[in-house]
N, CA, C and O atoms as CSV, one atom per row, in Angstrom:
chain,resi,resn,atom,element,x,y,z
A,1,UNK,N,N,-0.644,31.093,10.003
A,1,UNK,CA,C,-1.716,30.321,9.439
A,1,UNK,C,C,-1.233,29.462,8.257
A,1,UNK,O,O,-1.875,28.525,7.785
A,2,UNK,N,N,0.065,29.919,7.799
A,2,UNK,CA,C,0.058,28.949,6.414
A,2,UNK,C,C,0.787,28.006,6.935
A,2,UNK,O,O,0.525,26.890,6.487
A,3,UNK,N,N,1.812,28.064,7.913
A,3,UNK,CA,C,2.529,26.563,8.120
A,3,UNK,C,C,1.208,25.712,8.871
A,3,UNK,O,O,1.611,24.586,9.161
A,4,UNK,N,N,-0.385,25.927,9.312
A,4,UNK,CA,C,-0.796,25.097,9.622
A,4,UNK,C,C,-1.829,24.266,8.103
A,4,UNK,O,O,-2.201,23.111,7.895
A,5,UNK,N,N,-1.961,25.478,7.384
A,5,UNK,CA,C,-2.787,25.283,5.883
A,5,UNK,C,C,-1.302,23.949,5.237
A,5,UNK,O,O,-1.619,22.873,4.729
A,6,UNK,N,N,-0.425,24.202,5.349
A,6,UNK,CA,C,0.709,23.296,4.450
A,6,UNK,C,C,0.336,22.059,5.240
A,6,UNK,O,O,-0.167,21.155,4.574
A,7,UNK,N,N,0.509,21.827,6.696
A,7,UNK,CA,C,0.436,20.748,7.297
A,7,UNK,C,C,-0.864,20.439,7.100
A,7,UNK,O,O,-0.841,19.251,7.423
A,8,UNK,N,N,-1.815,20.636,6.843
A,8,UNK,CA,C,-3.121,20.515,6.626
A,8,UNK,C,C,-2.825,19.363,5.025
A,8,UNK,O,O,-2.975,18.144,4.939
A,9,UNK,N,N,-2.432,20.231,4.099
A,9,UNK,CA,C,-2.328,19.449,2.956
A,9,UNK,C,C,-1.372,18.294,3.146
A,9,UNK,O,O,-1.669,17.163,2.761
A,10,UNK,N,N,-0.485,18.511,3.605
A,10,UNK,CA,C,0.982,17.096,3.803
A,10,UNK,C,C,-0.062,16.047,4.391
A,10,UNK,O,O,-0.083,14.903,3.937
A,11,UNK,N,N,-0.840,16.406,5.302
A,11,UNK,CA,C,-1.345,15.401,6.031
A,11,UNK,C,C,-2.356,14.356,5.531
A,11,UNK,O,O,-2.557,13.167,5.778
A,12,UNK,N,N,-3.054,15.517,4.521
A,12,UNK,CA,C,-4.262,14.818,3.263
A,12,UNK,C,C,-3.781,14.132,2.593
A,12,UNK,O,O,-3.980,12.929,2.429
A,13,UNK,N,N,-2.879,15.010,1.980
A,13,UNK,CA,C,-2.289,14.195,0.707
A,13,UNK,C,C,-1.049,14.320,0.871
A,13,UNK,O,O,-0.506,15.424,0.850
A,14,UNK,N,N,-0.330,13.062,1.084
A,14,UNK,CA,C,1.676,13.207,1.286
A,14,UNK,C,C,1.993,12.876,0.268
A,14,UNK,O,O,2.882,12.029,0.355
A,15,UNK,N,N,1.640,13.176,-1.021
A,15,UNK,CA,C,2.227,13.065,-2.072
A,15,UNK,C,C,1.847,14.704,-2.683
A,15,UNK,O,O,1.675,15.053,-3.851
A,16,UNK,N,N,1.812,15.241,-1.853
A,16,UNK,CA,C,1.672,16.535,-2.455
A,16,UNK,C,C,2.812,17.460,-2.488
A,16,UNK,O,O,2.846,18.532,-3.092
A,17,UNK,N,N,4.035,16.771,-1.551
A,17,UNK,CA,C,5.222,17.232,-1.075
A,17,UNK,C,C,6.222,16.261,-2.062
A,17,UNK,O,O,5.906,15.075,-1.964
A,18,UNK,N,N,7.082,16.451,-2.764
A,18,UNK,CA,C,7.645,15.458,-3.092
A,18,UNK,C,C,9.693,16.398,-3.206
A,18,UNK,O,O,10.024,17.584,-3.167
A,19,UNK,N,N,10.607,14.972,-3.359
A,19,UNK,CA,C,11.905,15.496,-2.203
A,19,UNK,C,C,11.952,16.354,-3.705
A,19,UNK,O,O,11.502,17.500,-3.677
A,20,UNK,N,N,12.543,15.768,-5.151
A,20,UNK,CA,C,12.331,16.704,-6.119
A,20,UNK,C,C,12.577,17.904,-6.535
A,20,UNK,O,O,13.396,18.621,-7.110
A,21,UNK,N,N,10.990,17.832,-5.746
A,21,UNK,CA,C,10.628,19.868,-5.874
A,21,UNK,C,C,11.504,20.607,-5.405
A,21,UNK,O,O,12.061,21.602,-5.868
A,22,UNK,N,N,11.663,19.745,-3.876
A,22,UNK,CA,C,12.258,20.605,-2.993
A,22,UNK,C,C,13.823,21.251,-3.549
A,22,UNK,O,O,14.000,22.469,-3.501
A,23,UNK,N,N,14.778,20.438,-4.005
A,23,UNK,CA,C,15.902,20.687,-4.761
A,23,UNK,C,C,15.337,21.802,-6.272
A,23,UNK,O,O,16.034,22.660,-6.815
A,24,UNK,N,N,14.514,21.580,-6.483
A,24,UNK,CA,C,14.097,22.757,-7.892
A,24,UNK,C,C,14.031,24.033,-7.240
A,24,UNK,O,O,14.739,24.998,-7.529
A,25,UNK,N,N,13.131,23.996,-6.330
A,25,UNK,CA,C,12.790,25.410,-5.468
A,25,UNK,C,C,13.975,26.360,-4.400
A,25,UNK,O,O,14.175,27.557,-4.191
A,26,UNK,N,N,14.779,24.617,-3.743
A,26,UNK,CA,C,16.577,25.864,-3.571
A,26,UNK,C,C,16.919,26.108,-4.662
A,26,UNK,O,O,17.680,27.001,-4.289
A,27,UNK,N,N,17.046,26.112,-5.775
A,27,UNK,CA,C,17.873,26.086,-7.148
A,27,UNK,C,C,17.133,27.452,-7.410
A,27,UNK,O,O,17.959,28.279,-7.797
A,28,UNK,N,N,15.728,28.029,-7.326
A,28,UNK,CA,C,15.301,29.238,-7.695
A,28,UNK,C,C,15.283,29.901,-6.953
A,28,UNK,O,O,14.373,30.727,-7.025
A,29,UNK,N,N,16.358,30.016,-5.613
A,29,UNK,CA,C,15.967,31.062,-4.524
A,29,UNK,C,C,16.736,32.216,-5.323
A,29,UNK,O,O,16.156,33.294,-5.451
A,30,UNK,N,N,18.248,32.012,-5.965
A,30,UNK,CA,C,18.382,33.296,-5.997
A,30,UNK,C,C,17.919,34.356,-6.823
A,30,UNK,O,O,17.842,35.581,-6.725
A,31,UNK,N,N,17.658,33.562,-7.598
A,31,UNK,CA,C,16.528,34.197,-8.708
A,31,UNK,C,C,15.380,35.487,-7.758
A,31,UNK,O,O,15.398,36.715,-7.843
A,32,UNK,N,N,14.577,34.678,-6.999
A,32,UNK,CA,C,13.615,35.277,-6.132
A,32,UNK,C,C,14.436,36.240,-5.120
A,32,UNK,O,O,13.876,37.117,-4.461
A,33,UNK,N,N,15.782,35.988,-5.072
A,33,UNK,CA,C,16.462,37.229,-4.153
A,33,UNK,C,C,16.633,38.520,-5.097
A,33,UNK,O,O,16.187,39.660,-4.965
A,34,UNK,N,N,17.348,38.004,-5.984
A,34,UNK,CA,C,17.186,39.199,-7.027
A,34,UNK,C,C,15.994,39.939,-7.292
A,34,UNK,O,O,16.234,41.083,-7.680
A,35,UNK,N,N,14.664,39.616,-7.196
A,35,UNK,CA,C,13.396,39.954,-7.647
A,35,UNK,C,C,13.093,40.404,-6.329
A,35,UNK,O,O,12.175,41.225,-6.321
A,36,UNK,N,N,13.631,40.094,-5.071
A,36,UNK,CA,C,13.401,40.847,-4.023
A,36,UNK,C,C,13.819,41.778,-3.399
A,36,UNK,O,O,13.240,42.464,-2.557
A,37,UNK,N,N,15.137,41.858,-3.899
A,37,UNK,CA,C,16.200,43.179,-3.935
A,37,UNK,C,C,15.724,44.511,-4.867
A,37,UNK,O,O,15.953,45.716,-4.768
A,38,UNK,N,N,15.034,43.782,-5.714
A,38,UNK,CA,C,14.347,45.040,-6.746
A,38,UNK,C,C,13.630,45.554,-5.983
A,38,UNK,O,O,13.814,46.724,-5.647
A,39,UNK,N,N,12.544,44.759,-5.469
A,39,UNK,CA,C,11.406,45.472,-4.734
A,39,UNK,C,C,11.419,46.417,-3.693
A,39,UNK,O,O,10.770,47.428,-3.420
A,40,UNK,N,N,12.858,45.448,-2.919
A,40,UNK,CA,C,13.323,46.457,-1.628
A,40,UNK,C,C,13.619,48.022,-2.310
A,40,UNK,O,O,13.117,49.000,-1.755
A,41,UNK,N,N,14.271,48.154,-3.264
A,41,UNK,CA,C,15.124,49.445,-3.736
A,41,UNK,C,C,13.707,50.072,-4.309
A,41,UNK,O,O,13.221,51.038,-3.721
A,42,UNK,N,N,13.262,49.687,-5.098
A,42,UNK,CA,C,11.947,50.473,-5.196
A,42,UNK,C,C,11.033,50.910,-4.014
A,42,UNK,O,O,10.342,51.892,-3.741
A,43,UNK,N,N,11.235,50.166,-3.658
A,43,UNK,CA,C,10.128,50.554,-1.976
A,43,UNK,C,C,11.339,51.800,-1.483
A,43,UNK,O,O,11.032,52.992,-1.473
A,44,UNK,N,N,12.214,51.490,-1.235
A,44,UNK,CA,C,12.950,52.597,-0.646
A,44,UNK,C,C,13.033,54.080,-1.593
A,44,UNK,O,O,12.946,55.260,-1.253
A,45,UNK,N,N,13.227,53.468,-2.828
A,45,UNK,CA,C,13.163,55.086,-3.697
A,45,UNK,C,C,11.767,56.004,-3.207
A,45,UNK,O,O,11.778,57.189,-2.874
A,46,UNK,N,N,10.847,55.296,-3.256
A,46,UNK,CA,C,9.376,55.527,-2.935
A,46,UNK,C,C,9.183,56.112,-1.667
A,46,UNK,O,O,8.488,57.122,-1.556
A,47,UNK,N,N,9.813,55.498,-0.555
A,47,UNK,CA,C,9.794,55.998,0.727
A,47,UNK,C,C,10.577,57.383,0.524
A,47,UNK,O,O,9.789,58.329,0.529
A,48,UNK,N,N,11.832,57.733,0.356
A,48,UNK,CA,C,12.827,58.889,0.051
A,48,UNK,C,C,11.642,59.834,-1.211
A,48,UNK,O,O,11.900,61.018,-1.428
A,49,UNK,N,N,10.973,59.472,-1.606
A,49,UNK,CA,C,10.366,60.515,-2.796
A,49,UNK,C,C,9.264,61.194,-1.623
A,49,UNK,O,O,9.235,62.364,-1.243
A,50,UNK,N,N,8.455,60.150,-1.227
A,50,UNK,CA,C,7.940,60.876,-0.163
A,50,UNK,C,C,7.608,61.299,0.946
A,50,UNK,O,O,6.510,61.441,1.485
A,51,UNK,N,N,9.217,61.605,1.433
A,51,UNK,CA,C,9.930,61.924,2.154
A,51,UNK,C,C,10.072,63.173,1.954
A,51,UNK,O,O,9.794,64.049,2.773
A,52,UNK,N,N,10.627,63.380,0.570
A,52,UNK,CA,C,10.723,64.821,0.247
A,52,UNK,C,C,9.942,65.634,0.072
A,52,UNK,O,O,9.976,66.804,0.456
A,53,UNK,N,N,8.883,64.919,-0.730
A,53,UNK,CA,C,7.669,66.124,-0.696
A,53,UNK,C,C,6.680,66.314,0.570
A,53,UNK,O,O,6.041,67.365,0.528
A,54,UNK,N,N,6.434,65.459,1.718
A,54,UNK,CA,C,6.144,66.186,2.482
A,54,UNK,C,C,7.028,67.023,3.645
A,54,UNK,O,O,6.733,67.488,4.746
A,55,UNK,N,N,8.270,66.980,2.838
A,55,UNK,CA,C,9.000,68.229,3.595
A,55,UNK,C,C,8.969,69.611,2.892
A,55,UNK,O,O,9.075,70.699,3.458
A,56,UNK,N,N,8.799,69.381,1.513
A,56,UNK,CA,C,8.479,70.766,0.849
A,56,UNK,C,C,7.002,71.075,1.382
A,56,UNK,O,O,6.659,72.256,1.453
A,57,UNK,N,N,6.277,70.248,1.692
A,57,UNK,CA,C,4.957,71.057,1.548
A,57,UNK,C,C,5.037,71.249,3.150
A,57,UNK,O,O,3.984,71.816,3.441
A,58,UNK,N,N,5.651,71.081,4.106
A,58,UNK,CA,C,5.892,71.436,5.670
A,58,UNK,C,C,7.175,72.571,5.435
A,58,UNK,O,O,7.781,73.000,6.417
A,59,UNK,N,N,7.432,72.895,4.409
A,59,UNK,CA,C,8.659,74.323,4.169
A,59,UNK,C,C,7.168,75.442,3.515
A,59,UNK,O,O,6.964,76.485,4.136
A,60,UNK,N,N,6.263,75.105,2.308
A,60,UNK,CA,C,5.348,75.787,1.715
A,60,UNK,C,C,4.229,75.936,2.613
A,60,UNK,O,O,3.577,76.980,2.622
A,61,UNK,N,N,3.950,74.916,3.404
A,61,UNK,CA,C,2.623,75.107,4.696
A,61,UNK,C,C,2.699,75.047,5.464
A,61,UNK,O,O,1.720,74.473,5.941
A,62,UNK,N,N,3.836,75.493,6.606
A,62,UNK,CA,C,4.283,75.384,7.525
A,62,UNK,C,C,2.636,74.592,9.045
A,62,UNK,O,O,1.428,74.822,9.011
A,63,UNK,N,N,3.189,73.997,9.752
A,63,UNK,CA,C,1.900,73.720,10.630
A,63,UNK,C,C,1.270,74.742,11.906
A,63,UNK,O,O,1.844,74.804,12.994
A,64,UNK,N,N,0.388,75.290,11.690
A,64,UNK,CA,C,-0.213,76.146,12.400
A,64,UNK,C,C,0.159,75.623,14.212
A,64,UNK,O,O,-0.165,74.482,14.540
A,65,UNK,N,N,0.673,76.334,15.002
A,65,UNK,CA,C,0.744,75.661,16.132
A,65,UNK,C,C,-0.500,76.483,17.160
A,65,UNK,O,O,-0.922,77.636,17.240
A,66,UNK,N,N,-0.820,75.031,17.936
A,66,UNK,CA,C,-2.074,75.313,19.045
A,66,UNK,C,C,-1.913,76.038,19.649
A,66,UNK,O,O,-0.803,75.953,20.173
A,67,UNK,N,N,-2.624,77.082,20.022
A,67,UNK,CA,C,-2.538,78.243,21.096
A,67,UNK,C,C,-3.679,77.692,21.832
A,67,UNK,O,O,-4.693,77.121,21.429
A,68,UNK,N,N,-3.150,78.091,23.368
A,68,UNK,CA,C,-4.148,77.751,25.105
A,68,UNK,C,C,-5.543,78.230,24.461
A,68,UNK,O,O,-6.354,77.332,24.688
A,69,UNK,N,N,-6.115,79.216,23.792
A,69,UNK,CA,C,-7.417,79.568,23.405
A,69,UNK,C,C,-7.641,78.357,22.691
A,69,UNK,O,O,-8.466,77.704,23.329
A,70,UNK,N,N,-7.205,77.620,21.427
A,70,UNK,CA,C,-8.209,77.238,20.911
A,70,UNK,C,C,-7.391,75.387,21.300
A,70,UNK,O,O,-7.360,74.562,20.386
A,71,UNK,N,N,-7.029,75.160,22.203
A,71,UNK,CA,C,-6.829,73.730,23.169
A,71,UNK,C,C,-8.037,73.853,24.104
A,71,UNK,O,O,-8.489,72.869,24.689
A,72,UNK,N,N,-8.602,75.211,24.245
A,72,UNK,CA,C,-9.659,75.024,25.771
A,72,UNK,C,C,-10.947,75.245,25.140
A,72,UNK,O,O,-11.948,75.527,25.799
A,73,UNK,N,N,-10.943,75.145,24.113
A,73,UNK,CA,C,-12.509,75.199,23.198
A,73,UNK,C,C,-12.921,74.161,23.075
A,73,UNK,O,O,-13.984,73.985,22.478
């Protein structure tokens, strides 16, 4: 939906795109890689944290398994 919302605006207004920018905005990618590499590693610490605790609490509460009696209830 947004590459049709962008073409939507280029098309209104073609001075809304200018060449410029475009050279400013490669010039800040790596910036935004760095700020996205953070996020990745945080997301992953986050995933591995709880990771672990629902393996302690599947070591502390182990899961009750279904017996044929109460599958045919």
């Amino acid at each position: 939906m947004l590459p049709f919302a962008l073409l939507g605006v280029f098309l209104v207004s073609p001075s809304y795109f200018e060449i410029s920018d475009i050279g400013v905005k490669i010039n800040q990618l790596p910036d935004l890689i760095n700020v996205a590499a953070t996020y990745l590693f945080f997301l992953i610490i986050i995933e591995w944290i709880l990771r672990i605790l629902l393996n302690i609490r599947y070591f502390l509460f182990p899961k009750k398994e279904k017996t044929m009696s109460t599958i045919n209830k």
